[in-house]
N, CA, C and O of each residue as an XYZ file, in Angstrom:
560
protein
N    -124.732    101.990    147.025
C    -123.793    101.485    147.979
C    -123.334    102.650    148.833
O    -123.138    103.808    148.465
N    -123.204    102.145    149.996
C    -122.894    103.767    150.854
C    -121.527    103.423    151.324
O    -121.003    102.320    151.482
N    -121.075    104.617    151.509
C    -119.429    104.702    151.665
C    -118.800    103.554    152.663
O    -117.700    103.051    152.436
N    -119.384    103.296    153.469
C    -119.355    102.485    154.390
C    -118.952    100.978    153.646
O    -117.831    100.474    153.705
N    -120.013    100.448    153.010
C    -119.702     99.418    151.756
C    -118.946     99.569    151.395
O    -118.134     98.644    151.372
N    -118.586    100.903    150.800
C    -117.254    100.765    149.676
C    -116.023    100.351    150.411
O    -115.244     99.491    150.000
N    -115.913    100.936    151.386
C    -115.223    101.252    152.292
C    -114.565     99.717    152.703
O    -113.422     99.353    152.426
N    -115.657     98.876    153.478
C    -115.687     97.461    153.650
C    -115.169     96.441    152.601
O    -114.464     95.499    152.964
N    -115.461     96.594    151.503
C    -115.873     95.819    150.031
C    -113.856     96.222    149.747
O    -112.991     95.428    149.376
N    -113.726     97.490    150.048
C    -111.955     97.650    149.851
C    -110.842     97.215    150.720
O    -109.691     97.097    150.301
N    -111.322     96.901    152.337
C    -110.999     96.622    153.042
C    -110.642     95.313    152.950
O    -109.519     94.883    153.213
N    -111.677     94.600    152.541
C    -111.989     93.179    151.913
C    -110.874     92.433    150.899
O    -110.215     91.400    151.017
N    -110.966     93.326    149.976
C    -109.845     93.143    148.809
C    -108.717     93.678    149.795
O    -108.918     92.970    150.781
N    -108.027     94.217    149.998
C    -106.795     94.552    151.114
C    -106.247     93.216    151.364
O    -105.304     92.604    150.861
N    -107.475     92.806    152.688
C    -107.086     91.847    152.927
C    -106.790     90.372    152.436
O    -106.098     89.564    153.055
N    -107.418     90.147    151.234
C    -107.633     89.183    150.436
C    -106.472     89.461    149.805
O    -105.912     88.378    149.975
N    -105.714     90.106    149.212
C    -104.271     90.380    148.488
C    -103.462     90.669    149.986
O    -102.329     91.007    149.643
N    -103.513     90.684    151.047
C    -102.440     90.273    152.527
C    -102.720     89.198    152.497
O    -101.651     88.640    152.250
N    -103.387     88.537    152.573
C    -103.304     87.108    152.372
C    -102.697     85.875    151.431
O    -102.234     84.742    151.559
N    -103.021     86.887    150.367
C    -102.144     85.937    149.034
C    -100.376     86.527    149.632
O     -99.318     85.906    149.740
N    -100.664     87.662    149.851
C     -99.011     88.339    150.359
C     -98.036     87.057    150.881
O     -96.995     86.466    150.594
N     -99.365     87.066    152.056
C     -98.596     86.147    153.115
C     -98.098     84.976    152.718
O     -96.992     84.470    152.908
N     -99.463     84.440    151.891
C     -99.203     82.682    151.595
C     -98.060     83.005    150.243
O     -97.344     82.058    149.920
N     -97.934     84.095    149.612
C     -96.872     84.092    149.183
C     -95.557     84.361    149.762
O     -94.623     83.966    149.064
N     -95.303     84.831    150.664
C     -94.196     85.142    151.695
C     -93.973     83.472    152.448
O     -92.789     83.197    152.643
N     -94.977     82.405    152.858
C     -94.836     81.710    153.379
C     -94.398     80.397    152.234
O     -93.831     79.371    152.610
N     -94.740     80.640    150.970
C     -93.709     79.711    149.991
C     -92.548     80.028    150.221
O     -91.861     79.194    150.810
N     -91.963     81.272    149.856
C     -90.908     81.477    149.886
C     -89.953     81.324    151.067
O     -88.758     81.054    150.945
N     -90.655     81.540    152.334
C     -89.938     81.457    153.827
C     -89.879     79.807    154.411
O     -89.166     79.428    155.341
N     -90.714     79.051    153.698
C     -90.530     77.449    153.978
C     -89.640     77.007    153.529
O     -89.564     75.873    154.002
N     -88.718     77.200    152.761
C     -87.585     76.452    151.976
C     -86.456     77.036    152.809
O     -85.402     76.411    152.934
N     -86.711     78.585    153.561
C     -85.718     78.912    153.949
C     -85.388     78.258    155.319
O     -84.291     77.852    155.703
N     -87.185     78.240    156.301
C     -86.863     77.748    157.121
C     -86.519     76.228    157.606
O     -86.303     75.847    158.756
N     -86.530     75.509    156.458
C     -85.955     74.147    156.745
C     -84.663     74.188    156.309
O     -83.908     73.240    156.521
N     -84.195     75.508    155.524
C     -82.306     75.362    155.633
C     -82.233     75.975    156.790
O     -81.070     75.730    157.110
N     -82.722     76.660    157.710
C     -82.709     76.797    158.945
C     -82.221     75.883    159.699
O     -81.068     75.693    160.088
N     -83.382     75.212    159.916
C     -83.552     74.146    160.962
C     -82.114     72.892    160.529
O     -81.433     72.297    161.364
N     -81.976     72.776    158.870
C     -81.061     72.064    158.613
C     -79.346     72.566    159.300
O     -78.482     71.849    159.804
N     -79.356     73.825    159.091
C     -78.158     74.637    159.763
C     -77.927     74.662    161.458
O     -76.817     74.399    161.921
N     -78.697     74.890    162.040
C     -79.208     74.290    163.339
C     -78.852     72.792    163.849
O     -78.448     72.489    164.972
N     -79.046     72.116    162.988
C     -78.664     70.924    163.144
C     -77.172     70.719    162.982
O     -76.524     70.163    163.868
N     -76.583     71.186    161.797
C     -75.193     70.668    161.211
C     -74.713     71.376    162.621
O     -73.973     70.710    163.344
N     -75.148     72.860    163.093
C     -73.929     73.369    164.264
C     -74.282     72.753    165.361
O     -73.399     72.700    166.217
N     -75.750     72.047    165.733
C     -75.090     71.167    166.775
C     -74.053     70.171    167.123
O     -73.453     70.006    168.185
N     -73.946     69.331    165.618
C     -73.520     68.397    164.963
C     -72.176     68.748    165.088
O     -71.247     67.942    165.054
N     -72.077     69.940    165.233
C     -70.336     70.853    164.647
C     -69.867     71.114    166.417
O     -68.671     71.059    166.702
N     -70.848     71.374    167.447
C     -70.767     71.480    168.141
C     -70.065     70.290    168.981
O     -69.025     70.034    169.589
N     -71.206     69.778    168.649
C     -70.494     68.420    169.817
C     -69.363     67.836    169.288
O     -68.558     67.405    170.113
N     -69.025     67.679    167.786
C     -67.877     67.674    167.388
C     -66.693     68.482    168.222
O     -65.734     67.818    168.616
N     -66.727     69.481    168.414
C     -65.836     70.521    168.789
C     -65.511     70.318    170.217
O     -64.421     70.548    170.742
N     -66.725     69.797    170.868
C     -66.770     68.807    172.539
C     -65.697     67.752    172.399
O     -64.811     67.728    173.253
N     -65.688     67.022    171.573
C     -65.113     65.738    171.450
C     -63.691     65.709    170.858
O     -62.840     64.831    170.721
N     -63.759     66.756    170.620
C     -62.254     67.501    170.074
C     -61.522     67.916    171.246
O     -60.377     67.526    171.476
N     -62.069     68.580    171.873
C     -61.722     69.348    173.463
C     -61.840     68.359    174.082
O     -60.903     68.597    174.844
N     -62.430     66.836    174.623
C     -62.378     65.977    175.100
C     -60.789     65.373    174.812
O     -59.925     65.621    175.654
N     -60.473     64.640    173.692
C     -59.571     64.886    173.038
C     -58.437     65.658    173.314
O     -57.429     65.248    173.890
N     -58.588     66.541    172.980
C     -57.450     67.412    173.485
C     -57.066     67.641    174.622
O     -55.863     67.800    174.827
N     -57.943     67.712    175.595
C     -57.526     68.369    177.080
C     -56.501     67.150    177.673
O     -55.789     67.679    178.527
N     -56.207     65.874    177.546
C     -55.243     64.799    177.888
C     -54.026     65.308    176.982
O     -53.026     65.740    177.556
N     -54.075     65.274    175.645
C     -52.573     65.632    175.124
C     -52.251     67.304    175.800
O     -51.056     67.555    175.641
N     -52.764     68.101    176.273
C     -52.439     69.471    176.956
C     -51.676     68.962    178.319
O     -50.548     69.274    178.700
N     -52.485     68.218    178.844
C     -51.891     67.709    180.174
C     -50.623     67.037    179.886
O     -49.784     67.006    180.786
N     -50.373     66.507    178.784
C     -49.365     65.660    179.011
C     -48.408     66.514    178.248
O     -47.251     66.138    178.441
N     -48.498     67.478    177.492
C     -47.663     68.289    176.971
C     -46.877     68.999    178.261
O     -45.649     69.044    178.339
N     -47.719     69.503    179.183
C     -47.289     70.077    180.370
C     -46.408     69.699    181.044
O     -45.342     70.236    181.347
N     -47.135     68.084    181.478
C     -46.072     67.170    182.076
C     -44.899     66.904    181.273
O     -43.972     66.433    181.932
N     -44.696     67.049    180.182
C     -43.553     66.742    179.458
C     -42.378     68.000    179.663
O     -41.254     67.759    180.103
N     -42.871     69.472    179.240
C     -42.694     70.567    180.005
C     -41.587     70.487    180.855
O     -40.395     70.747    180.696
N     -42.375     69.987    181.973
C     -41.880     70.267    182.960
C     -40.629     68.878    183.427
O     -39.795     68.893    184.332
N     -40.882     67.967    182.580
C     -39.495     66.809    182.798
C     -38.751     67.783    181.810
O     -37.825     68.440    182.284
N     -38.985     67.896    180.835
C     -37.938     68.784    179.944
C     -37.190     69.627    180.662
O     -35.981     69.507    180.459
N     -37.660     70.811    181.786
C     -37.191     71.552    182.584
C     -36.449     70.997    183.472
O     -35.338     71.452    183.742
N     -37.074     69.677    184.199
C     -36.441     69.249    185.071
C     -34.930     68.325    184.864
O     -33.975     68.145    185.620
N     -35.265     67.816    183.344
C     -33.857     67.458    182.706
C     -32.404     68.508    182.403
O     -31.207     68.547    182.686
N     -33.264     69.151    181.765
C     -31.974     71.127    181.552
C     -31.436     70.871    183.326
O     -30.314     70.523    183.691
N     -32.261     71.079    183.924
C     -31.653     71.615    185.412
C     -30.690     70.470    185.938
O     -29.855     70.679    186.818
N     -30.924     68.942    185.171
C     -30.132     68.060    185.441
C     -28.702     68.262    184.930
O     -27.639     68.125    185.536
N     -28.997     68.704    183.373
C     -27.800     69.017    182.991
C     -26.839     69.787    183.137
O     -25.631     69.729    182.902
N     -27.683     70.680    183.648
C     -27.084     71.991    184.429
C     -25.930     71.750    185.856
O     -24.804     72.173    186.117
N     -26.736     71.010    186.422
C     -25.878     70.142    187.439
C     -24.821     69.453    186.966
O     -23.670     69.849    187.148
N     -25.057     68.555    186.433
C     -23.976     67.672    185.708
C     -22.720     68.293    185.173
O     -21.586     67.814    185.211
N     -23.222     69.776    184.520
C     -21.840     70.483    183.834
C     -21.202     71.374    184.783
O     -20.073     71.854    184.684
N     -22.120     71.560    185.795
C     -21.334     71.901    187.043
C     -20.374     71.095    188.108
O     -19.803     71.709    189.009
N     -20.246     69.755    187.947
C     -19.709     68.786    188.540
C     -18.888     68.124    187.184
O     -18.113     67.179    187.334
N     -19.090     68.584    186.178
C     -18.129     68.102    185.069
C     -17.090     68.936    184.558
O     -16.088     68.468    184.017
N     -17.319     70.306    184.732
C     -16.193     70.830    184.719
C     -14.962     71.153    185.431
O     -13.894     71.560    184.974
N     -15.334     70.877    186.739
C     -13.856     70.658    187.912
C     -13.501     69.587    186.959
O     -12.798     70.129    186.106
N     -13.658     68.178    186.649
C     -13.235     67.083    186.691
C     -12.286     67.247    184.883
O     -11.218     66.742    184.537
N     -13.181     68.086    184.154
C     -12.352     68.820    183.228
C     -11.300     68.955    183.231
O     -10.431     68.369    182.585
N     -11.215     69.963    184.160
C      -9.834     71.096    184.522
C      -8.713     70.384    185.186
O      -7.495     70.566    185.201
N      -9.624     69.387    185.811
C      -8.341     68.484    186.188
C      -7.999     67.518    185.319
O      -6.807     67.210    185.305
N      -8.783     66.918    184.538
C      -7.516     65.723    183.294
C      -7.036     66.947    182.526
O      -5.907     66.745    182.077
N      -7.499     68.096    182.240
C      -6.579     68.600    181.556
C      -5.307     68.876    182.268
O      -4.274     68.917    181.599
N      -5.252     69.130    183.950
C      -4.598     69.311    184.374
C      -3.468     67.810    184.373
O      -2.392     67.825    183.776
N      -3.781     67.073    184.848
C      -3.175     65.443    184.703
C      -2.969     65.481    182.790
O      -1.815     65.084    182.630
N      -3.245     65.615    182.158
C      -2.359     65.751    180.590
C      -1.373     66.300    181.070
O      -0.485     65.612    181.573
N      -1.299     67.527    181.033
C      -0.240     68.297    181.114
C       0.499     67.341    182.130
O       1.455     66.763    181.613
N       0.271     67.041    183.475
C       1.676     66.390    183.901
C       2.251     65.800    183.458
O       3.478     65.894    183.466
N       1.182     64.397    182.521
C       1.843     63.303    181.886
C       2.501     63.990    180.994
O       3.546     63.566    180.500
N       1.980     65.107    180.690
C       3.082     65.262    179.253
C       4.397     65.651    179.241
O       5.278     65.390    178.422
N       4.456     66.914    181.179
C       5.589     66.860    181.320
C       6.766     65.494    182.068
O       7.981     65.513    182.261
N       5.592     64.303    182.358
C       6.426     63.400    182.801
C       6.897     62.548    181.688
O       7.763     61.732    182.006
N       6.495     62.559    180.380
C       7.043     61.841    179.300
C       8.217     62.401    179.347
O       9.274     61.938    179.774
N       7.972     63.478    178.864
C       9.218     64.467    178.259
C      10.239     64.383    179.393
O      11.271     65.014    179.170
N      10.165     63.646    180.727
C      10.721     63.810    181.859
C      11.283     62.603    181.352
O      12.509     62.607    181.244
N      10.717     61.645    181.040
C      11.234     60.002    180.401
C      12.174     60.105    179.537
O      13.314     59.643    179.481
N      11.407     60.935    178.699
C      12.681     61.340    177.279
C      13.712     61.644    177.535
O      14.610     60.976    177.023
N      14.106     62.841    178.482
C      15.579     63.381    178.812
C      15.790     62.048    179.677
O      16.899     61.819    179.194
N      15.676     61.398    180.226
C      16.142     60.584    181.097
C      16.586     59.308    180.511
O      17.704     58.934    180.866
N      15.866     58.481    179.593
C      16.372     57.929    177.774
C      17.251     58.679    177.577
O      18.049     58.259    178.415
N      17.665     59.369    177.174
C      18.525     60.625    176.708
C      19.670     60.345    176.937
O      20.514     60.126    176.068
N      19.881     60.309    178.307
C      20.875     60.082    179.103
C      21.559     58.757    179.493
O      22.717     58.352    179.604
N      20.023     58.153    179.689
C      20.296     56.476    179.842
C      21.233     55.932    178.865
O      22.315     55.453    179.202
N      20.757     56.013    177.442
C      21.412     55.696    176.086
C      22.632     55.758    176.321
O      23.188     54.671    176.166
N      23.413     56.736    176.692
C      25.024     56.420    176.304
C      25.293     55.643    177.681
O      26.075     54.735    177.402
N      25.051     55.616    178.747
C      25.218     54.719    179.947
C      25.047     53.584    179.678
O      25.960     52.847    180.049
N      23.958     52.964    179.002
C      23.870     51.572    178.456
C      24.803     51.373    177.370
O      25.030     50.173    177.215
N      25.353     52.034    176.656
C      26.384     51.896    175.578
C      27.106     51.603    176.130
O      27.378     50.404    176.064
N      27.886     52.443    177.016
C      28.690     52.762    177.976
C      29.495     50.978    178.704
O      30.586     50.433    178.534
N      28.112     50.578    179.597
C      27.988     49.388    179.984
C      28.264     47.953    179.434
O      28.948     47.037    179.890
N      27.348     48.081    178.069
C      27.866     47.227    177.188
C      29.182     47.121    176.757
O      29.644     45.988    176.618
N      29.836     48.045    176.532
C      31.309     48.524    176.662
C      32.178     47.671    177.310
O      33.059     46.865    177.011
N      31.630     48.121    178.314
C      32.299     47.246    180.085
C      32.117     45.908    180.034
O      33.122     45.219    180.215
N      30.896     45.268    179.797
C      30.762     43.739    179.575
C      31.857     43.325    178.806
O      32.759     42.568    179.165
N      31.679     44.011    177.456
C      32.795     43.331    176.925
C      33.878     42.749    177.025
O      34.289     41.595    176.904
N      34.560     44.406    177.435
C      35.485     44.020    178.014
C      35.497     43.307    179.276
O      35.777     42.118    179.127
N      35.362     43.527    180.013
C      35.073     42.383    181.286
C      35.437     40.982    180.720
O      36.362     40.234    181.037
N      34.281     40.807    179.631
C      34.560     39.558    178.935
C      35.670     38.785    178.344
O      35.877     37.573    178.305
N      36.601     40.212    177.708
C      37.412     39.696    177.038
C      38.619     39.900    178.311
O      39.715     39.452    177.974
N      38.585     40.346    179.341
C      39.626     40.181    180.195
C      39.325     39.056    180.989
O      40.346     38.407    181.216
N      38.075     38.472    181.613
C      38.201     37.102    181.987
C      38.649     36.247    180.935
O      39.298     35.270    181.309
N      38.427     36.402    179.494
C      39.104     35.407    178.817
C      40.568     35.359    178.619
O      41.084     34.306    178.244
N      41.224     36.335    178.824
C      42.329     36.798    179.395
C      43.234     36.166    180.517
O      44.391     35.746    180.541
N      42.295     36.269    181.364
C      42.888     35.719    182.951
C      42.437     34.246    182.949
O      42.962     33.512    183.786
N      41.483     33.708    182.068
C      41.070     32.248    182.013
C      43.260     31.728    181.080
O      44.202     31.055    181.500
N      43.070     32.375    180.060
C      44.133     32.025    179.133
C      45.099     31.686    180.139
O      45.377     30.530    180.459
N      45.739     33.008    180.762
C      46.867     33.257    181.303
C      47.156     32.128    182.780
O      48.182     31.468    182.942
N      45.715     32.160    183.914
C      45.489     30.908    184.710
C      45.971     29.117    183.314
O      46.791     28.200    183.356
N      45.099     29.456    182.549
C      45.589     28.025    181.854
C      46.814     27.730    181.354
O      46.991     26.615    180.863
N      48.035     28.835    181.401
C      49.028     28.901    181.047
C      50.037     28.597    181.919
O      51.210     28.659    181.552
């Protein structure tokens, strides 16, 4: 056999064990590549999920916004409101206080009234008992 043969004849075997290599590399890489292709799938799957989520979502964002902004636009209402509610404040507190000094204005004036109406009643009386007086004395 000349070197050449040997040479060939080893080359031969080489390749004949790359081959079993391979078809052994290709058992092992088929199981992987159909969890591949299976993974591939679930993230499209995950994908368009995530579309339909964001579909989904992008209306409640909008309307969060719009809500936002009535929220803002309500504060600024109120804001107004306590600006036109506090003059009106300052004044019943102001109107208490008068009434309170016009009670107390009632009171001393009761106060006073009281013995004048005593006073009066007084006077009826008598009044009374002197027309019965001058009735007597005329009937006499």
């Amino acid at each position: 056999m000349c070197p050449l043969d040997a040479h060939l004849t080893s080359l031969k075997a080489y390749l004949t064990s790359f081959e079993a290599h391979l078809t052994s590399l290709d058992v092992h890489l088929y199981p992987l590549d159909a969890h591949l292709t299976s993974l591939k799938a679930y993230l499209t799957s995950f994908e368009a999920h995530l579309t339909s989520l964001d579909a989904h979502l992008c209306p409640l964002d909008a309307h969060l916004t719009s809500l936002k902004a009535y929220l803002t636009s309500f504060e600024a209402h109120l804001t107004s409101l306590d600006a036109h509610l506090c003059p009106l404040d300052a004044h019943l507190t102001s109107l208490k206080a008068y009434l309170t000094s016009f009670e107390a204005h009632f009171t001393s004036l009761d106060a006073h009234l009281c013995p004048l109406d005593a006073h009066l009643t007084s006077l009826k009386a008598h009044l009374t008992s002197q027309e019965a007086h001058l009735t007597a004395i005329e009937a006499y």
